[in-house]
C-alpha positions in Angstrom: -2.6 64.7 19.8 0.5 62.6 19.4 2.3 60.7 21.8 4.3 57.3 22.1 4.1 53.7 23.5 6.9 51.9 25.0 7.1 48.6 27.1 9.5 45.9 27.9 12.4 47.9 28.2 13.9 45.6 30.6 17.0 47.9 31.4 19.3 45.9 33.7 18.8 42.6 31.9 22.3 42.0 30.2 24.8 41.0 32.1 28.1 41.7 29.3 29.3 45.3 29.2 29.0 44.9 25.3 25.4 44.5 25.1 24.5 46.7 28.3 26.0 49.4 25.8 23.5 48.0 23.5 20.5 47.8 25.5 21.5 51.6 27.3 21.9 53.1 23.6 18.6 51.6 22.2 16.7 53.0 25.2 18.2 56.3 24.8 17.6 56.8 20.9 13.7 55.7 21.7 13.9 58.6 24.2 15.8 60.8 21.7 13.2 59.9 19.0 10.0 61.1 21.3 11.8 64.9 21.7 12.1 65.1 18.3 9.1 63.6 17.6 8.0 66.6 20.3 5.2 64.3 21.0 2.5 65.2 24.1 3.5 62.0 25.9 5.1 59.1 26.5 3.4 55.5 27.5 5.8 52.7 29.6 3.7 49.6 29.9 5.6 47.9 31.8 9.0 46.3 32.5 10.7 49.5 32.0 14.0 48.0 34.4 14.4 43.7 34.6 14.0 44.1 38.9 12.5 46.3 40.9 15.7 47.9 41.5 18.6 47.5 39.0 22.1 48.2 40.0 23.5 51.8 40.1 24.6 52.3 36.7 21.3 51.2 35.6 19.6 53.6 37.9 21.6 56.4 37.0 21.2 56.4 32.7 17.4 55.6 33.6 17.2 59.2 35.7 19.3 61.3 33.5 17.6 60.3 30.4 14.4 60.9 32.2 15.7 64.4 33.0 15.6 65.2 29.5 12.0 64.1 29.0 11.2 66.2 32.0 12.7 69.3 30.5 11.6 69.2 27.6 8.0 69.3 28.9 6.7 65.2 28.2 5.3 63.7 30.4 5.7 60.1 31.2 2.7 57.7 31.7 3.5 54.6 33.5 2.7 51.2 35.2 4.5 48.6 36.8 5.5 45.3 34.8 6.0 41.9 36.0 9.6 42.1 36.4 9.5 45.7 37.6 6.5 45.5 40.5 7.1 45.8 43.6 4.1 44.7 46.2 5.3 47.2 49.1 6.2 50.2 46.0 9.7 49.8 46.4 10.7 50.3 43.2 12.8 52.4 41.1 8.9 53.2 39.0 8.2 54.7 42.1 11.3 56.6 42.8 10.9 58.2 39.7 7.7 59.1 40.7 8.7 61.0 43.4 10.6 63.1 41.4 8.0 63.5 39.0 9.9 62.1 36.3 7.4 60.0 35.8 3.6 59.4 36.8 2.7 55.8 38.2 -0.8 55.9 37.1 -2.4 53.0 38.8 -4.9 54.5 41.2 -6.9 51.6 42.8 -9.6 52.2 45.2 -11.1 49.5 47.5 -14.8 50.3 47.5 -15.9 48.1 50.1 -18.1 45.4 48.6 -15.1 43.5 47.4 -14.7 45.5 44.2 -12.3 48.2 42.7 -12.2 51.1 41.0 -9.7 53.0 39.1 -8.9 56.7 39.0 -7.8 58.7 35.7 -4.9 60.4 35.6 -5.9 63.5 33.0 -2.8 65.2 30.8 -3.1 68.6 31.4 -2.1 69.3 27.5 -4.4 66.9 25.4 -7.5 66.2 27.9 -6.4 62.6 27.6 -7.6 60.7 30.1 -5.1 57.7 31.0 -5.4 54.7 34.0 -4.8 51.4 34.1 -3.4 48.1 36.4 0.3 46.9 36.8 1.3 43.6 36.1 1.7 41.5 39.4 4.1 38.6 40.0 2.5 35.3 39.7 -0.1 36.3 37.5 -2.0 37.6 40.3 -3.3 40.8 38.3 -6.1 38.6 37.1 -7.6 39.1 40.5 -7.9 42.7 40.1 -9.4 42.6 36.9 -11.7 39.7 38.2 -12.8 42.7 41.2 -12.8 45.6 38.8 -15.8 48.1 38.3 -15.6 48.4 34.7 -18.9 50.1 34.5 -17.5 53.2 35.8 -14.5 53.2 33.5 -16.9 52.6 30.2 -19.4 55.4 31.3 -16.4 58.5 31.3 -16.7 60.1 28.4 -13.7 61.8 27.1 -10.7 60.3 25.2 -9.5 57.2 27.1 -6.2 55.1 27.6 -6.3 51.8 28.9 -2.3 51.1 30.2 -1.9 48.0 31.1 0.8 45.1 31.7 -0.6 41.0 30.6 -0.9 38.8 27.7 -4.1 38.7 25.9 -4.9 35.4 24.9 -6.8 36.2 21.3 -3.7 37.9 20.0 -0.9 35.5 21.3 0.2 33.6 18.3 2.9 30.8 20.2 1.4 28.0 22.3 3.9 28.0 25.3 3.5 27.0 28.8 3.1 30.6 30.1 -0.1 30.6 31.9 -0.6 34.6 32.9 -2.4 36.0 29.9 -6.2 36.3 29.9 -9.0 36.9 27.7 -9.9 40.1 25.8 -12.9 40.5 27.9 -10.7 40.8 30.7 -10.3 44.6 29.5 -12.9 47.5 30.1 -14.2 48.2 27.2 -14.9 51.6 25.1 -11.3 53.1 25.6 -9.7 54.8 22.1 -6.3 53.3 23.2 -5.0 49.9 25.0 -1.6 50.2 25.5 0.0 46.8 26.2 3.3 45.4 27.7 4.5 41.8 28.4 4.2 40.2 24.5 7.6 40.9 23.3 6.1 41.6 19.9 4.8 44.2 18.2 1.1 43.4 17.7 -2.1 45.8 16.6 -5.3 44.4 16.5 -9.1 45.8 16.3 -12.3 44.1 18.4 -15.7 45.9 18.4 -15.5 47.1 21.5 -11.6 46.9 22.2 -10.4 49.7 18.9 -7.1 49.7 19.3 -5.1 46.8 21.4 -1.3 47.5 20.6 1.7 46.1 22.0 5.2 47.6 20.9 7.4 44.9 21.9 10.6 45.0 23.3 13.0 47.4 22.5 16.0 45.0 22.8 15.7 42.0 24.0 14.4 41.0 28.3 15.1 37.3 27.8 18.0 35.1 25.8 15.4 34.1 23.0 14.5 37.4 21.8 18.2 37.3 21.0 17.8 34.3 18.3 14.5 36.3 17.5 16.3 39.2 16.9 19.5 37.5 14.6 16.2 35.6 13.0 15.5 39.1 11.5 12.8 40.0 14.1 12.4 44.0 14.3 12.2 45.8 17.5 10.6 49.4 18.3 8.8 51.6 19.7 4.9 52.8 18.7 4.0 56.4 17.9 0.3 56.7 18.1 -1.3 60.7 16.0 -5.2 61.0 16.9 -6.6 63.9 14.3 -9.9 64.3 12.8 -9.6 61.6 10.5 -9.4 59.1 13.4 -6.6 57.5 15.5 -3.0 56.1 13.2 -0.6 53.7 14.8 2.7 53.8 13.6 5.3 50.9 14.8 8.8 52.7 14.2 11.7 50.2 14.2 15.0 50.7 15.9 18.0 48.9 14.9 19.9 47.4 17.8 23.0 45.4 16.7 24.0 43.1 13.6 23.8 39.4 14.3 24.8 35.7 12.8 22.7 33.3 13.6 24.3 29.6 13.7 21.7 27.0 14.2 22.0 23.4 13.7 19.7 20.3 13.8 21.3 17.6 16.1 18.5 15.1 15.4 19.4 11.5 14.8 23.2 12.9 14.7 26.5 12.0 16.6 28.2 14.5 18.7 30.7 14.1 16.5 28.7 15.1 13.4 27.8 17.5 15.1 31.0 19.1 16.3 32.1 18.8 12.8 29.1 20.6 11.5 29.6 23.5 14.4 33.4 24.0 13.5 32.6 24.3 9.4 29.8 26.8 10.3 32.2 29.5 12.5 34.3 29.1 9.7 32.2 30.4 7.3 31.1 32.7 9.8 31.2 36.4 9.4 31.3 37.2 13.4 33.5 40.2 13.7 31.1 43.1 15.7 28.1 41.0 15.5 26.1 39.3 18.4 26.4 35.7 17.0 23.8 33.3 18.7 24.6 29.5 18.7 21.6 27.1 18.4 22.1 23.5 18.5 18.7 21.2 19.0 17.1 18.1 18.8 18.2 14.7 20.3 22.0 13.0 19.5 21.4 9.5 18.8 25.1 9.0 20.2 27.3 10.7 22.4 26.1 13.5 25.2 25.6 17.1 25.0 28.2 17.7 27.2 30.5 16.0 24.2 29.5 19.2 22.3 32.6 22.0 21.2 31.0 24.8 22.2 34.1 26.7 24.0 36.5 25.7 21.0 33.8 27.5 18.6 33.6 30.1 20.5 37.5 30.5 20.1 36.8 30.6 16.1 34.3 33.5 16.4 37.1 36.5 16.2 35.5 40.0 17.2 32.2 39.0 18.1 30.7 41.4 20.2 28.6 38.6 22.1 28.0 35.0 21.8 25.2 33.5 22.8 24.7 29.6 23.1 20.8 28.2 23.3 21.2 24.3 24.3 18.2 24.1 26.0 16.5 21.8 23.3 19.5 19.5 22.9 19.1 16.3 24.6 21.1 13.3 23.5 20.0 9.2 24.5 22.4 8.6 26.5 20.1 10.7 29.3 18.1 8.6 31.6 16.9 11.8 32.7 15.0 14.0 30.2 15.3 18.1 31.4 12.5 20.1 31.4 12.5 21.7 28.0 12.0 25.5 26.8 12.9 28.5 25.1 14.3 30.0 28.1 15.0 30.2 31.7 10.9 31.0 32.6 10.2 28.3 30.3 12.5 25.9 31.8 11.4 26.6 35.5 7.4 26.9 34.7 7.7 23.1 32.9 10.1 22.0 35.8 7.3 22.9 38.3 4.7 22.0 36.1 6.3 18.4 36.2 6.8 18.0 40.0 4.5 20.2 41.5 1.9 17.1 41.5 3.9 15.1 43.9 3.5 17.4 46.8 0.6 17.4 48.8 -1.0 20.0 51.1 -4.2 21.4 51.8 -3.6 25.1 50.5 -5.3 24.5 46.8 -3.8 28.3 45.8 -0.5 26.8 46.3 -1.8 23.5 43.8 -1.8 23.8 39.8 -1.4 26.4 38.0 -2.0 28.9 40.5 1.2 27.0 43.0 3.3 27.2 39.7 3.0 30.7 39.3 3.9 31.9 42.9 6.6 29.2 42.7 8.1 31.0 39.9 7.3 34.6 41.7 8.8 33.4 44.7 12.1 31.9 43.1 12.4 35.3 40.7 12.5 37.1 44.0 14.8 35.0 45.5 17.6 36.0 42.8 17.6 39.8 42.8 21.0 40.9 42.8 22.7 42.7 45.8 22.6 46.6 45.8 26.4 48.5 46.0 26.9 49.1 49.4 24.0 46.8 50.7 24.7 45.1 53.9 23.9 41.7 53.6 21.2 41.2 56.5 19.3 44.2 54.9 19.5 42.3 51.5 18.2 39.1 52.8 15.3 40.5 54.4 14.8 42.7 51.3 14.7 39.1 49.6 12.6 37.6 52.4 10.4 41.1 52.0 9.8 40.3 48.1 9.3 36.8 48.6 6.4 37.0 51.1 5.0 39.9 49.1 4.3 37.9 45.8 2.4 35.4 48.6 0.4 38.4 49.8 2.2 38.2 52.9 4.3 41.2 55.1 7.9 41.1 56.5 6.0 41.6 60.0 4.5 37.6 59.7 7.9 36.5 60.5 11.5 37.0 62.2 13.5 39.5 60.2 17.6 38.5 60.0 19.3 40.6 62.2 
């Protein structure tokens, strides 16, 4: 048995034509690679598209590659990601389950005592047998895993693939403000395979009753800072998993996205002016031409604001980049009476902005308080921003919006007015 795990595909993320070349082609050679590879199956943990449903052009590379899978007889294992759920299944995952492009294999059943079981999904070639959760909004998926019958799951015998979408917090090795990963235990235990998605990593580790635990990463990049990671030398893949009589090998298989320069410069204790100074010499020396060239400036000025920094006239020096990319979200300067939230990117920014304030409301809901209120805060705002759909009339996209919004607060449409 052979077969291959993908996750954090995020197609739909970049916004520049250059790099949605980029982030189409890398998805496609992964695709390419598992024909070839003619493996049994293919694994998606998760955040295969960057919203629930991506524009057209997205939508229509994502089928036609899928096509190919379908034809050539692999099947496709998946589950929804953060990014990619949908609480009412309105989502391209489920489209292409219609189509049986794909196979959604999260089969939850309410039991009645407050619990939940899952279903297998069995390949008809291999005998593997393959379930799993989705990752909710919000972090929210820890309440299924708080409800789940795992005594069911460890008692089938048979080979047995966990697929699943959340950060494990014994394997995550940066201390950030994210707060939706959970503990090992969380996890049945006694399956061969845990396929992961969410750490943008590649990761394998081994626990006595967790094998296997493997993440493959991103592919590309799903936020701005696996960018720097990337031009920091960071490789990205896909996993290819062969299970023989010897036992079960994992195989990370690297695919090169892009060449990158990386320009990053310590403002501490420094003038703008220093700074400028140091910037311009840099994208001098420079080699940018066909190269996604990612611009990091941080620490705090000790005169002059960050607003005083030449980032559009070294931009004009980069000739023939394919991208830039500037990261100023660690500059601050002391000429700010204000200090912004800090972070490594956007969901960084917003959880520490809502960390910060979210103490000076008051109400009696406690799930909307702490870490719990942060989270649906941040589900709620991430729903708020979904872009409009080609030929969408714009009452039917607000109450699409006001659809997703209420859905990451367990709520329905039906609880209040729609637009009309």
């Amino acid at each position: 048995m052979k077969f291959a795990h993908l996750s954090d595909i995020h197609l739909g993320f970049q916004k520049s034509e250059n790099l949605q070349r980029t982030e189409r082609s890398v998805f496609e050679r992964a695709i390419d690679e598992c024909i070839r590879r003619k493996v049994d199956f293919i694994l998606i943990a998760g955040d295969l598209f960057h919203v629930n449903i991506p524009e057209m052009r997205v939508q229509k590379a994502a089928f036609a590659k899928f096509r190919q899978v379908y034809e050539a007889g692999i099947p496709v294992y998946a589950v929804y990601g953060s990014h990619d759920f949908s609480p009412v299944s309105n989502s391209v995952i489920d489209l292409l389950n219609e189509t049986r492009y794909l196979t959604k294999v999260t089969n939850v059943v309410e039991t009645g005592d407050d619990r939940i079981s899952l279903e297998f999904t069995v390949d008809k070639k291999t005998g593997a047998k393959i379930t799993g959760l989705p990752g909710l909004k919000a972090g929210k998926d820890s309440v299924y895993y708080e409800k789940l019958d795992r005594a069911a799951l460890e008692r089938e015998g048979g080979f047995k693939i966990f697929l699943f979408h959340g950060g494990i917090d014994e394997m995550k090795t940066e201390v950030g403000p994210e707060t939706d990963f959970m503990a090992l235990s969380s996890l049945p235990r006694g399956f061969d395979y845990y396929a992961g998605g969410h750490m943008h990593k590649y990761h394998h580790a081994r626990y006595p009753d967790h094998p296997n635990v493997v993440y493959p990463g991103t592919l590309f990049a799903g936020y701005h800072s696996d960018l720097e990671e990337n031009a920091r030398g960071q490789e990205r893949g896909m996993v290819f998993v062969e299970v023989g009589q010897d036992g079960l090998t994992v195989e990370f298989v690297p695919l090169p996205n892009a060449e990158y320069t990386l320009i990053d410069i310590d403002a501490e204790r420094k003038r703008a002016s220093t700074v400028n100074s140091e910037l311009l010499e840099k994208v001098r020396q420079s080699d940018s031409k066909d190269k996604i060239v990612v611009i990091k400036i941080h620490g705090e000025l000790s005169e002059g604001k960050t607003t005083d920094i030449e980032y559009a006239k070294a931009k004009e020096g980069l000739y023939g980049a394919l991208e830039i990319k500037v990261n100023r979200s660690r500059l601050t300067s002391r000429e700010y009476a204000i200090t912004p939230a800090g972070g490594r990117d956007r969901t960084e920014i917003e959880t520490n902005a809502f960390r910060e304030n979210i103490g000076e409301v008051r109400m009696d809901e406690r799930e909307l308080m702490g870490d719990a209120g942060i989270n649906t805060a941040r589900a709620m705002l991430s729903a708020a921003i979904l872009p409009i759909l080609q030929n969408e009339k714009r009452t039917d996209y607000q109450n699409r919006i006001i659809e997703n919004m209420l859905g990451t607060a367990g709520l329905k449409i039906r609880d209040v007015a729609r637009i009309d």
